[in-house]
Residue, then its C-alpha position, 0 to 999 in steps of 0.5 A: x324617374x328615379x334611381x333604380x338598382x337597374x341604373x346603379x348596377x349599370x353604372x357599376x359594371x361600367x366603372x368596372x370595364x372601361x372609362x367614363x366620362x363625366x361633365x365639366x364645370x357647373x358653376x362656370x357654365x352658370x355665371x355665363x347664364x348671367x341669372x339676375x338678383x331675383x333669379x337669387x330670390x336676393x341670395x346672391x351667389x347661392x347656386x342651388x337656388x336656381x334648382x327652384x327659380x331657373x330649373x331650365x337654366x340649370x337643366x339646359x347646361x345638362x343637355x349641354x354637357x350630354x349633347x357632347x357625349x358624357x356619360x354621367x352629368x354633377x348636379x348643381x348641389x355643391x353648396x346645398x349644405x349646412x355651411x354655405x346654405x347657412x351663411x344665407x340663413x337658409x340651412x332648413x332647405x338643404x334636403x329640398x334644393x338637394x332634392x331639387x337639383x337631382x331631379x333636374x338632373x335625373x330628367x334630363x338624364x333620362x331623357x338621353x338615355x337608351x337601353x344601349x346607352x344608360x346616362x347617369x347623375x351624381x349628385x354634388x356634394x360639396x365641402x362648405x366652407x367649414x374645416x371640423x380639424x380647426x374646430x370650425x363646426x362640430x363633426x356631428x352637426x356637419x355628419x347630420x346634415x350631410x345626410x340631410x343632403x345626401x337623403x335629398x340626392x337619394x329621393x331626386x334619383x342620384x346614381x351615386x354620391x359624389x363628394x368633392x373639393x375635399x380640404x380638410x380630411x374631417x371633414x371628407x369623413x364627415x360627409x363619407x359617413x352621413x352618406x352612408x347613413x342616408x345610402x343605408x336608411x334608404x336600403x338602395x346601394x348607391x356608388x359613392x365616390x370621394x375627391x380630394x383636393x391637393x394644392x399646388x404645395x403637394x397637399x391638402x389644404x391642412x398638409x394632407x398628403x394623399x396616402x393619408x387621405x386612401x388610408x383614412x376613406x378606403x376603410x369607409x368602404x367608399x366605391x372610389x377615390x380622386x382629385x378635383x379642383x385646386x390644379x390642373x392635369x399637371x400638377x395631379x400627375x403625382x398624386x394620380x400616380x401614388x393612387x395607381x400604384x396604391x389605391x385597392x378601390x377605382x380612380x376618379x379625376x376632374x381637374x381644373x383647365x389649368x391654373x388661372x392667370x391674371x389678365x387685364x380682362x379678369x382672371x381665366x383658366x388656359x387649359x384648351x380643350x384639346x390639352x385636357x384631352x391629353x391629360x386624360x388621355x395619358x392618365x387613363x392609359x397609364x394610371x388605370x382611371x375609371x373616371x374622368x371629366x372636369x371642373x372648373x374652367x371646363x367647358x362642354x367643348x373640353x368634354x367633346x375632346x375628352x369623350x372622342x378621346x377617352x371614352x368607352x376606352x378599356x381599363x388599363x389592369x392595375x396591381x395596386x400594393x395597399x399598405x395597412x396603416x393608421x394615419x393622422x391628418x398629415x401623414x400614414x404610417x404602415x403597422x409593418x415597419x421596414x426596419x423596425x417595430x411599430x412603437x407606440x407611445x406609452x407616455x400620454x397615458x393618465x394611468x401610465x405616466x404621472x407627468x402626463x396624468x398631473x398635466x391632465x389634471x391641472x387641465x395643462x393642455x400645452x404640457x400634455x402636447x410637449x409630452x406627445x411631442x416628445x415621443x415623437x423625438x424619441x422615435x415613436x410612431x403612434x401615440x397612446x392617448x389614454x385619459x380615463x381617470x377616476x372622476x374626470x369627465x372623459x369625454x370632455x378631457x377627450x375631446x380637448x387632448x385629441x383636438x390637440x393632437x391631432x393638428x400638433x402631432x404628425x403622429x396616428x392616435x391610438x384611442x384607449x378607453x374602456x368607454x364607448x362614449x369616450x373612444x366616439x369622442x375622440x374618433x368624432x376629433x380625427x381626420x386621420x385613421x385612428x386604432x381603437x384599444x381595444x376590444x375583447x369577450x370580457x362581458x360577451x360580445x352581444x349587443x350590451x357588451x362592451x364590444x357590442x358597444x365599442x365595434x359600430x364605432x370602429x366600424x362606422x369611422x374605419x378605425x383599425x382595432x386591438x384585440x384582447x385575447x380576454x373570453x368570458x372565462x379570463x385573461x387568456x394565459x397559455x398559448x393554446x389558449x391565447x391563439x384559441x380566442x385570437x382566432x375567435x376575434x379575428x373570424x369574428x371581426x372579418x366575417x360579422x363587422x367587414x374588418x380586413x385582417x391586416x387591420x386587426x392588431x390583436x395584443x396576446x397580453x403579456x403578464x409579470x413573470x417576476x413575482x415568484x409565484x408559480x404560475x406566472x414562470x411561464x407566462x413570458x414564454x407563452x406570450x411569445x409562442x403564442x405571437x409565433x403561432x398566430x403568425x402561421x396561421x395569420x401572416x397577415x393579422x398584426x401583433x402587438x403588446x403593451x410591454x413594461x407589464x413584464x417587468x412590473x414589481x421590479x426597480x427601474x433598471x432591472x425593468x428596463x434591462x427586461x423589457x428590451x430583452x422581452x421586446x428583442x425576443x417578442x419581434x422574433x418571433x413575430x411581434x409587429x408593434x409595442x406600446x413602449x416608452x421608446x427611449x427607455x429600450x435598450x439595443x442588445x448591443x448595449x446590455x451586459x452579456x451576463x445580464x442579458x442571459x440572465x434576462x433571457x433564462x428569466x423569459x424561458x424560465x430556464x431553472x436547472x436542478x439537482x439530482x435531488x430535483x431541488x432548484x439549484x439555478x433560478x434566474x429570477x434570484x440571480x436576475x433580483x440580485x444582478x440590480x440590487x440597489x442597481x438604479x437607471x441614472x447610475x447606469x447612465x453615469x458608469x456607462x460615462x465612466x466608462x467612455x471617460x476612460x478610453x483613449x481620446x479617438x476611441x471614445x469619440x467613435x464609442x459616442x457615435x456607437x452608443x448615441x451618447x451626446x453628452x461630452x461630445x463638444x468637449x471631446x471634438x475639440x481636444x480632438x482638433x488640436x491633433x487633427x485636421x476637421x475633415x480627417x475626424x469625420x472621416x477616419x472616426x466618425x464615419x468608423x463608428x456609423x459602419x459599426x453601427x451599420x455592422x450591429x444593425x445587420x446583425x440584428x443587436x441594434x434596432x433600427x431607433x437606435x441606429x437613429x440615434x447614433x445618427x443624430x449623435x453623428x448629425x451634431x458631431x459633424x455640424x459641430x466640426x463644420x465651421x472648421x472645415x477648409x472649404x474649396x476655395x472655387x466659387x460656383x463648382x456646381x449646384x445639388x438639389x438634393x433631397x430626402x425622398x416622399x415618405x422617408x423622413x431619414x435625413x442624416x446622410x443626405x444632411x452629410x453630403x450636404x456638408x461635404x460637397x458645400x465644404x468642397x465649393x459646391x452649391x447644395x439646395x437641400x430641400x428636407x425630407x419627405x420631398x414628392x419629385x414635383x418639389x424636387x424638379x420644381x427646385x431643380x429649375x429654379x436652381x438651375x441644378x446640375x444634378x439631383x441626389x435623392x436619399x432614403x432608408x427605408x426599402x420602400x423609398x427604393x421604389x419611390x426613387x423608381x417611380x421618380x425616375x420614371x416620373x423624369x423620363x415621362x417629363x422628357x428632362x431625364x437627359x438634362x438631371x443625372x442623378x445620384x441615389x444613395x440611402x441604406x436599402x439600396x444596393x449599387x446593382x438594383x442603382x446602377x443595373x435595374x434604375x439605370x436600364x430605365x432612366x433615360x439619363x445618368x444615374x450612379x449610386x453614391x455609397x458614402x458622401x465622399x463618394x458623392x463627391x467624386x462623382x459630382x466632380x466627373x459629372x461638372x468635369x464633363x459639363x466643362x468638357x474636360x479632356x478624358x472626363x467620364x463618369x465611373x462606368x455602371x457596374x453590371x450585377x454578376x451573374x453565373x455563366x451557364x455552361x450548357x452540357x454536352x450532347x450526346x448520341x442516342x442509344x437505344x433503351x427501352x420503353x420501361x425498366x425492369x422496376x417492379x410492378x406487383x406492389x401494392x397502391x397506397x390508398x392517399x389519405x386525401x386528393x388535391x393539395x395542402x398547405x403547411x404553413x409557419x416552417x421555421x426558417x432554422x428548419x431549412x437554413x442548414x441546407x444553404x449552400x453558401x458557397x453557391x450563394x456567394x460566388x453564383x447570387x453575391x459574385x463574392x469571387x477572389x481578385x487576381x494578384x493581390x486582392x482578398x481570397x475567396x475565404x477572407x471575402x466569405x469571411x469579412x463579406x458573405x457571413x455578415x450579410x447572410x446573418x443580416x438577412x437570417x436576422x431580418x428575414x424572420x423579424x420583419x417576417x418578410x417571407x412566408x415560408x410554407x410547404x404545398x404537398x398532395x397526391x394527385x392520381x395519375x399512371x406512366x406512359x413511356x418517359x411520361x407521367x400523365x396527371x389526371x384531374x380527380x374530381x369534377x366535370x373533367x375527372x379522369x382526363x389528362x391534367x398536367x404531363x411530366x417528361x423525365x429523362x431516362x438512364x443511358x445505361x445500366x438498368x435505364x430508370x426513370x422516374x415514370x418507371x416507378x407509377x402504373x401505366x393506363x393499362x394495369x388500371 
């Protein structure tokens, strides 16, 4: 009997309700049965083989598994595939032994089943021993051949694609879209379910972390997502975890029995039966898992526990938060920064940078690398790749660029051709999720259109796209018209080609607004209303443009000074991303006022005349003359000048506001002559970091160039390190100390290192980027007395969250106090919201000196010390509530004396509506600061001599409040809107009775509302003033 939708769709509502249980290991279970060299046909060690010479071996491990109660049994199809099948010169039979193994397994499934109980077959499908981002076989062959197999699982009853033990993310999404082929050209909709295999070091076997992997398949419209092999239940915690809690799509895991051990005997896995039971017992009640079963080692008396265990048990409700993003084989990055906008190369474009195109003619393969290398330097977060070039063959010089990049960069690529056959070329490159740039309705969108040609792609490899706002009648120019072909896109995009819209990046074009020529005045203005009102009708939808075309025709420096101002007023208003040459943008801090509003009236066109109506201001002519023979390089070398000229201390703090390297060592050393090494960091360095941290809260420096003043600060403070006085005790205590997963900020962390090294203590400073199972496992091996964790960004709050959390499931939250530190947390959220849930001790460490001193209470109290305690944890303030005096009744009646005899206003609709894309200067001036301060932010005056309610408003409330009116809108991180309606619905005493309008319950009670009434005078209330039932 083969598949049926009948069995599909049964296999689907199950995944949907409850967990099922799957087999064990295959390939354990069939060395047992010890098949002979002929049983091979003398193809030793081929698996598969025995689907044709030993049916009933292979179906009697089946019954097996069945007889202990799983749901769903693997075939025995692992290695029916053109790399392993290949290494015995018999990659023409993978249809037929796929075919044969899902037979026999299709038969003995069917001879289980009951209407009751459906029993189900997932067919294997195995890695090879090929890894495609290596170059070791071509995507396509090993694509085609996966569709081979997957045909052959199809046609011998598959109830769904299993593919498993996947290494390389290529070759995943090799195997993900031959299976999808084959699903599509047999017109049978087959679940298809895709497991990784993450190593012991935390990733896949090419440095995949797991995010990556979820960002690069759910595109691929995959069913589920999961672990297999390589590890035991233990070591997939984590990444079971991070899936949980991200994962759109269903959850699947089949570990190891354990890790294998050496014995004399031979090598076997030690995982019992009933430990695996555990695992999934808690994976399943914690982790929200669909599937569940085994690999390797497993046996059917494990599956026994599993089943008795597990089985039939309700799903646990998961509320996963998927971020879009776009990735590389090695990591994901969300198009919406917390701090930031996404910046994307512009240097590795043949049209954009002459570097680039002369190493690209020159086939100089390892200078085009250091380029892209050096963007990531310069702060970027994904890389343009652009190779099209008169004469060149692009889909060669594609594939030897991006098969480059992609294992040399730990950057997504952003594929921008204008050819169909080159964006394949570099898609067919890429493990990761790439964007594709781009499309548009330049020549139509039919089926010979460039976007005809270029979306199956996009489509068949989950790419994420640009979208030009260019129609059949142009270059959209105005913002009408702009948002009018956005809106085409985008509907288009979502409805006919299954993209989301937060996968849509759609580029509003920007055009150069210094010609001189009339019609191009407006076009910087345009650009951005149409930036903002594309993000009130779609918050979601991302934006983007490609920059420097603003400032085209100008000299490098009035370009440079324009583009950062047109950047700055772009994210403004909603910008998401940028292609940009990312060190060539200045922060608002950094430019002259007059020449930043002049940029500023050049972007708005804000001309002045006379009363003659003739140009008497024109910002353009002023723009023109304000860097007349003004170039880079001596900006640069005035900005040196100016540095030069101010007092030794001052200078070296202006060196950290600016970033500016140059001199520094020079300037550190005369500044040590005066001062002890310990006293520059503290008092002048660390000055010059809050006074960054002041101009990024109030929105004049972006987050790249804070980025810079903190490597400035990093150099500075490794230059003075040797001149420290380090504490003379030995063995103080031991930190292991980390930057979190995800956040690749370290120059605080790298601080306190520093400091508490410099005070007699041992640092164990792992890196970045650090899961808490590489932070525990150095913890251990360290014997640490405690763990700091360091982040930036806000979404390392909640991976410091989970940590903890992780610690107190281990049970060893009471053996690691833990000191958290990192700019987006707060010592409430620290000391208030993590400390309620961590079992153990955990404080919040503002700077590293305050890092020290709670290091030194934690080793004073290990030591016992008399009176030695931790700073208490400091509670978030809140508003007492004073309840109000009661009073007696009095007797009032029923209804005031409001007037009945008015006419009833007929609404201009029933139900509600929503007004989106409220400016939130709209309702900003009805804050009520002071309420904000004392009641939200406890800003409360000190008795004695402490600082007034004024002088904290002042130096406290103001700059935080402008930080959040500055960030609020830029990282658009609220949406603000108004719902408004008219319902019917009549009075009845203090009662106002809502009633539904429409529908099997029209005219009956809705929703009732209770206001109070006046205690004197004419006694109002607000029912007063609607009719009651009975005036009709």
């Amino acid at each position: 009997m083969y598949t049926s939708a009948i069995m599909v769709e049964s296999l689907r509502e199950a995944l949907a309700t409850r967990v099922v249980v799957a087999d064990g290991a295959m390939g354990t279970m069939l060395q047992a049965a010890d098949p002979s060299l002929d049983d091979f046909q003398g193809y030793e060690g081929c698996n598969e083989i025995l689907n044709v010479t030993r049916p009933e071996v292979v179906a009697g491990i089946h019954d097996a598994y069945f007889e202990v109660g799983v749901d769903a049994v693997e075939t025995n199809t692992f290695g029916a595939n053109y790399a392993n099948l290949g290494e015995y010169d018999i990659s023409d039979r993978i249809y037929e032994l796929a075919r044969a193994g899902t037979e026999i397994a299709r038969q003995v499934a069917d001879g289980w089943s009951t209407p009751d109980r459906p029993r189900w077959v997932l067919g294997s499908v195995g890695p090879g021993t090929k890894l495609p981002s290596l170059g070791h076989a071509p995507f396509a062959l090993l694509r085609d051949n996966y569709q081979i197999q997957t045909a052959g699982l199809i046609d011998g009853g598959a109830d769904a694609i299993l593919i498993e033990t996947a290494q390389d993310l290529l070759q995943a999404k090799a195997a993900v879209i031959g299976a999808k082929r084959a699903i599509a050209a047999s017109g049978k909709d087959i679940v298809v379910i895709a497991q990784m295999t993450v190593e012991t070091t935390g990733t896949m076997l090419l440095g995949t972390e797991i995010g990556a992997a979820l960002t690069a398949l759910e595109p691929l419209k995959i069913d589920m997502i999961g672990l297999n092999c390589a590890t035991g239940p233990t070591e997939m915690s984590e990444h079971l975890r991070t899936l949980s809690k991200t994962s759109p799509i269903w959850l699947s895991c089949m570990p190891n029995a354990g890790l294998p051990v050496l014995a004399a005997g031979g090598a076997y896995y030690p995982l019992t039966p009933s430990e695996l039971a555990d695992a999934h017992d808690t994976f399943t009640a914690e982790f929200g898992l669909n599937l569940v079963g085994g690999c390797c080692g497993t046996t059917p008396e494990h599956l026994r526990h599993v089943v008795d265990r597990v089985r039939g048990r309700e799903l646990k409700p998961r509320n996963p938060h998927f971020e879009a993003s776009a990735s590389s084989l090695y990591q994901a990055v969300p198009f919406r920064q917390d701090t930031t906008y996404l910046t994307i190369g512009e240097r590795t474009n043949a049209n954009g940078s002459r570097a680039f195109r002369d190493a690209m003619l020159e086939e100089n393969w390892d200078n085009c690398v250091d380029i892209a290398r050096a963007q990531i330097r310069d702060g970027a977060h994904v890389l343009d790749v652009c190779i099209d070039y008169v004469g060149r063959d692009g889909v060669a010089d594609m594939k030897n660029l991006v098969s480059r990049f992609a294992t040399a960069s730990t950057l997504p690529l952003m594929l921008d051709s204008t050819e169909a056959s080159v964006v394949q070329a570099g898609l067919e490159m890429l493990g990761g999720r790439a964007i594709v740039n781009s499309v548009n309705y330049e020549d139509g969108d039919g089926p010979d259109s460039r976007f005809g040609k270029i979306m199956p792609l996009v489509q068949e490899h989950g790419a994420s796209v640009v979208a030009l706002t260019i129609d059949e009648e142009g270059q959209a120019r105005t913002a009408e018209w702009k948002v009018r072909v956005a809106d085409r896109l985008i509907k288009d995009l979502t409805t006919n080609w299954g993209m989301s819209v937060e996968s849509i990046l759609v580029d509003t074009l920007t055009f150069p607004i210094a010609t001189g020529q009339e019609e191009t005045r407006r076009d910087g203005m345009e650009t951005i209303d149409a930036i903002r009102t594309l993000k009130t009708m779609y918050p979601t939808v991302q934006t983007t443009l490609g920059l420097s075309n603003v400032s085209f025709g100008l000299n490098p420096a009035a370009r440079q000074v324009l583009n950062s101002v047109f950047l700055h007023e772009c994210v403004e208003a909603g910008l998401d991303s940028a292609i940009v040459h990312a060190s060539k943008i200045l922060p608002m801090s950094r430019i002259p006022d007059e020449q930043r509003a002049v940029a500023l009236d050049l972007v708005y066109d804000r001309r002045s005349y006379d009363e003659n109506n003739i140009v008497s201001y024109d910002p353009l002519q002023r723009y023109l003359e304000l860097f007349d023979g003004v170039e880079a390089k001596s900006s640069a070398e005035t900005r040196a000048q100016e540095l030069a000229a101010l007092p030794l201390f001052e200078r070296l703090e202006r060196r950290i506001i600016d970033g500016e390297r140059m001199g520094l060592e020079t300037d550190l050393d005369e500044a040590l002559l005066d001062r002890p090494a310990l006293e520059i960091v503290n008092d002048t360095l660390l000055s010059g970091m809050k006074t960054v941290g002041d101009l990024f809260a109030s929105g004049e420096m972006q987050l790249p160039f804070v980025l810079q003043s903190a490597e400035v600060m990093k150099t500075a403070v490794a230059y003075l390190e040797p001149h420290m006085d380090k504490a003379d005790e030995s063995g103080k205590g031991t930190m292991v100390l980390a930057t979190v997963k995800g956040d690749v900020h370290d120059i605080g962390k790298n601080l306190v290192d520093i400091i508490l090294t410099n005070n007699g203590y041992n640092v164990v400073n792992i890196g970045i980027k650090q899961p808490i199972s590489a932070i525990l496992d150095a913890a251990d091996q360290n014997s640490a007395d405690a763990i700091g964790m360091s982040g930036l960004l806000v979404k390392s709050t909640v991976i410091m969250r989970e940590n903890l959390e992780e610690m107190n499931a281990r049970g060893i939250s009471n053996r690691y106090p833990v000191l958290l530190g990192g700019a987006a947390l707060t010592r409430a959220y620290v000391e208030q919201d993590l400390g309620d849930i961590y079992q153990g001790d955990v404080r919040y460490a503002r700077d590293a000196f305050e890092g020290l001193r709670l290091m030194d209470a934690l080793m004073a109290i290990k030591r016992g010390e008399a009176g030695a305690v931790l700073p208490a944890r400091r509670e978030r303030r809140v508003q007492q509530v004073i309840k109000p005096k009661t009073t007696e009744l009095v007797d009032m009646p029923a209804r005031s004396d409001v007037a009945r005899d008015v006419s009833i206003p007929n609404p201009p609709f029933w139900g509600s509506r929503v007004v989106r894309g409220v400016a939130l200067s709209d309702y900003t001036p009805y804050l009520d600061e002071r309420a904000l301060f004392l009641g939200q932010w406890g800003l409360k005056a000190s008795r004695g001599d402490g600082p007034s309610y004024a002088e904290l408003a002042e130096s406290e409330g103001l700059p935080r409040l402008r930080y959040w009116l500055d960030r609020i809108p830029t990282e658009a991180m609220i949406e603000p809107a108004v719902v408004y309606g008219y319902f019917p619905c009549y009075s009845e005493g203090d009662d106002l009775v809502v009633v539904w309008h429409e529908g099997p319950e029209e005219g009956k009670e809705r929703v009732r509302f209770t206001f109070p009434r006046q205690r004197r005078d004419r006694h109002l209330c607000l029912s007063d003033f609607f009719c009651d039932q009975a005036s009709g």
